[in-house]
C-alpha positions in Angstrom: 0.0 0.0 0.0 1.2 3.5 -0.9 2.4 6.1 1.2 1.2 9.5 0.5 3.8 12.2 0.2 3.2 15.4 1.8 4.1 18.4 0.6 6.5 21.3 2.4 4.3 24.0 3.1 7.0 26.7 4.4 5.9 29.3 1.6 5.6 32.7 3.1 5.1 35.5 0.2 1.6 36.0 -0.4 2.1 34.7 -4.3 3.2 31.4 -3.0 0.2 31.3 -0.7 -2.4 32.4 -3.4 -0.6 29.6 -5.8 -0.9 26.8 -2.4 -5.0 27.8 -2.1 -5.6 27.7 -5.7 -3.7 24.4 -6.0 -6.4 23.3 -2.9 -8.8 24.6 -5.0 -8.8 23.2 -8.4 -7.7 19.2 -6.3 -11.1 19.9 -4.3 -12.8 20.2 -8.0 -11.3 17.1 -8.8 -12.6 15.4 -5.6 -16.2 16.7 -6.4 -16.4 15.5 -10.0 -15.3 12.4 -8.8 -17.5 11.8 -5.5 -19.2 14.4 -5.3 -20.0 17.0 -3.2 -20.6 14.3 -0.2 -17.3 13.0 -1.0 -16.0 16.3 -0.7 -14.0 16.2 2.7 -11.0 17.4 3.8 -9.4 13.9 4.1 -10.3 13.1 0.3 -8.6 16.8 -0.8 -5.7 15.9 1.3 -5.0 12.9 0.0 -5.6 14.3 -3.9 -3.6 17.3 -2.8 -0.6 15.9 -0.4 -1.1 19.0 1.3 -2.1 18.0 5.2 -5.3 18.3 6.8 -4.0 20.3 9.2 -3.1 22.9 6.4 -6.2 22.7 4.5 -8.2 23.4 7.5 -5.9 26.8 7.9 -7.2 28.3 4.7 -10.9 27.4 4.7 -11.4 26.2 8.5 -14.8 24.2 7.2 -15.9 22.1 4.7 -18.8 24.7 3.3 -16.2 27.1 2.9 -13.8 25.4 0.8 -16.7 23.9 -1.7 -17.5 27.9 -1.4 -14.2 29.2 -2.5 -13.8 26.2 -5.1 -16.7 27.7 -6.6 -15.9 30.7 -6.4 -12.5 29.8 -8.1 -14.4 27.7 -11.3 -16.9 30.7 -11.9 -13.8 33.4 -12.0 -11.7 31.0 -14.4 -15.1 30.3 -16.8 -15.4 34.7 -16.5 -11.5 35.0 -17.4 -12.0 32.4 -20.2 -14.8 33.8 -21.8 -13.3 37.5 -21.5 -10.5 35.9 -23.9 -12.8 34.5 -26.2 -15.4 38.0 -26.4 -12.1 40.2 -26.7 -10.8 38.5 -30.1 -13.7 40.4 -31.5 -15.7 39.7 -34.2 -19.3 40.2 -35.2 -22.4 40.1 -32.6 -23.3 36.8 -34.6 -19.4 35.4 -34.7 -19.7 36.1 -30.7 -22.7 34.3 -29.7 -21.4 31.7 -31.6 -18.3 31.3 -29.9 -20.2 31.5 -26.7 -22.1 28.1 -27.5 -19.4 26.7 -28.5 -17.9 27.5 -25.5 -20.3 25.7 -23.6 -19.4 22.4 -25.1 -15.4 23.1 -25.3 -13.2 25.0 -23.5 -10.0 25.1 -21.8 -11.1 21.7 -19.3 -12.1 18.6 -20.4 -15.7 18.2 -21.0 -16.3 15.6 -18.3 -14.7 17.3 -15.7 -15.8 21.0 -16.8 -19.7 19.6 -16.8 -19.1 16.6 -14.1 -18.6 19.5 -11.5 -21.7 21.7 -12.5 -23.5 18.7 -12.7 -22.7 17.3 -9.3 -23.3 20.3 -7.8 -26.7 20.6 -9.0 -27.5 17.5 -7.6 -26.3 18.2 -4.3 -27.7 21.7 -4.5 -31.0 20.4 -4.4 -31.2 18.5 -0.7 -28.5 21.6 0.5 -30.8 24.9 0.4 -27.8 27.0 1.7 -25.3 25.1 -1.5 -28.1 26.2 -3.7 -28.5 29.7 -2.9 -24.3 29.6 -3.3 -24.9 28.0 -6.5 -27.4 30.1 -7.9 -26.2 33.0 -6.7 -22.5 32.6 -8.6 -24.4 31.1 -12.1 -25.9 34.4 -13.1 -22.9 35.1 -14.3 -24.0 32.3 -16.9 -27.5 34.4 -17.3 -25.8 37.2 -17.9 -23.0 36.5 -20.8 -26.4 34.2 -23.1 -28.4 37.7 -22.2 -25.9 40.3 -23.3 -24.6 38.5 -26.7 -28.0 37.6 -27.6 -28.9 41.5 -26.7 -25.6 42.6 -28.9 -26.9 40.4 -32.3 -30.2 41.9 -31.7 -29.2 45.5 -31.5 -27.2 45.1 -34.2 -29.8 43.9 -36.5 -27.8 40.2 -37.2 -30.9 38.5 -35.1 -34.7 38.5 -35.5 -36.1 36.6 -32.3 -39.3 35.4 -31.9 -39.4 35.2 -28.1 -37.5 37.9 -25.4 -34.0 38.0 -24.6 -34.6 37.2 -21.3 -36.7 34.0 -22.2 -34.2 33.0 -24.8 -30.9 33.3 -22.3 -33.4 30.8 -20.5 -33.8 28.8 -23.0 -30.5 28.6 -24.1 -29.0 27.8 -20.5 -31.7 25.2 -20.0 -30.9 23.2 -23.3 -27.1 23.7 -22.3 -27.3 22.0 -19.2 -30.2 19.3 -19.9 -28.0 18.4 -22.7 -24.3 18.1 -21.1 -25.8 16.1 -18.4 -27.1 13.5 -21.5 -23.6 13.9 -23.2 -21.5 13.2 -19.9 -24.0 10.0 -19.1 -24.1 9.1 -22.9 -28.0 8.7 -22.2 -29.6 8.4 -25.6 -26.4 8.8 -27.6 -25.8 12.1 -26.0 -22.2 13.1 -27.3 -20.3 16.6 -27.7 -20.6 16.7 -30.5 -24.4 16.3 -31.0 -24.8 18.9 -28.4 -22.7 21.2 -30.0 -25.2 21.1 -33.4 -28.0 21.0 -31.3 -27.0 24.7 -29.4 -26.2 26.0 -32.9 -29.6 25.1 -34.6 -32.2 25.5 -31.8 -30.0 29.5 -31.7 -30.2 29.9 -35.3 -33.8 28.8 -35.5 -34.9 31.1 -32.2 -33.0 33.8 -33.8 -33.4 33.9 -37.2 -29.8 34.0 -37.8 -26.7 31.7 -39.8 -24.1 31.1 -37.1 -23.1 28.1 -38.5 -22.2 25.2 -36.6 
């Protein structure tokens, strides 16, 4: 049987400390996409991490606040992603494009960038306090479907049928019904597929070519 190895933890400049809690961070994401939130202790990060218990219980004291600041961390990576992608420019059309297909690929791998929403979701909805968390940090999601759906409009690119706000809705609802198909492979969900399936339903709702 294995013996883990710790690491040294003797860093003292505050880089090296914001490095050793984001390093916490994106092992406790890989904890939760693998058991879930449940399986989300500080015993399960340790042993991902090598960092002691000990240490991980100095940055977040409880296990509520480090699920917190892990999603805290995924939302600001997904914003700083997306800000990369809006500011190559383009057309209203070319960005709402590049938004859905953001939603299917980006920098993680799919299984692990969906597998944590996902399990989240499902614990958010026996956990009212995860949920408000949860809910709370995706109108960030809301917000970027809203605005480049508002941007093709104003700029005459898109002829909707319904409101934005309905269609940002719409959008984020056939996002995530259909990731958690493509992650279980229930009814031949794959990328792929999903990736079309964005494109078209958009184009349809919005009377617009963005091509898949």
């Amino acid at each position: 049987m294995g013996t883990t190895v710790r690491r040294r933890t003797n860093a003292v400049t505050e880089e090296a400390i914001a490095e050793r809690r984001a390093e916490i961070l994106r092992h406790t994401a890989t904890v939760i996409v693998a058991s879930g939130v449940a399986g989300c202790s500080f015993a399960a990060v340790s042993e991902a991490s090598g960092f002691s218990i000990g240490m991980i219980q100095h940055y977040f004291r409880t296990r509520d606040r480090l699920v917190d600041a892990c999603i805290d961390q995924r939302v600001a990576e997904s914003e700083g992603e997306w800000r990369a992608i809006s500011e190559q420019g383009g057309s209203p059309a070319e960005r709402l494009s590049a938004l859905l297909d953001y939603a299917v690929v980006g920098e993680k791998d799919f299984a692990d960038a969906w597998g944590f929403w996902l399990e989240l979701y499902a614990a958010a909805r026996l956990d009212e306090s995860l949920r408000e968390k949860v809910n709370e940090r995706l109108i960030f999601w809301h917000r970027m479907f809203h605005d480049t759906i508002s941007e093709a409009i104003d700029s005459g690119a898109a002829k909707p049928r319904r409101p934005v706000d309905e269609l940002a809705h719409a959008l984020l609802a056939l996002s995530d019904g259909l990731a958690m198909q493509a992650v279980n492979a229930t009814y031949g969900m794959t990328e792929r597929r999903m990736h079309e399936l964005l494109h078209r339903f958009a184009a349809d709702e919005l009377g617009i070519d963005l091509g898949a």
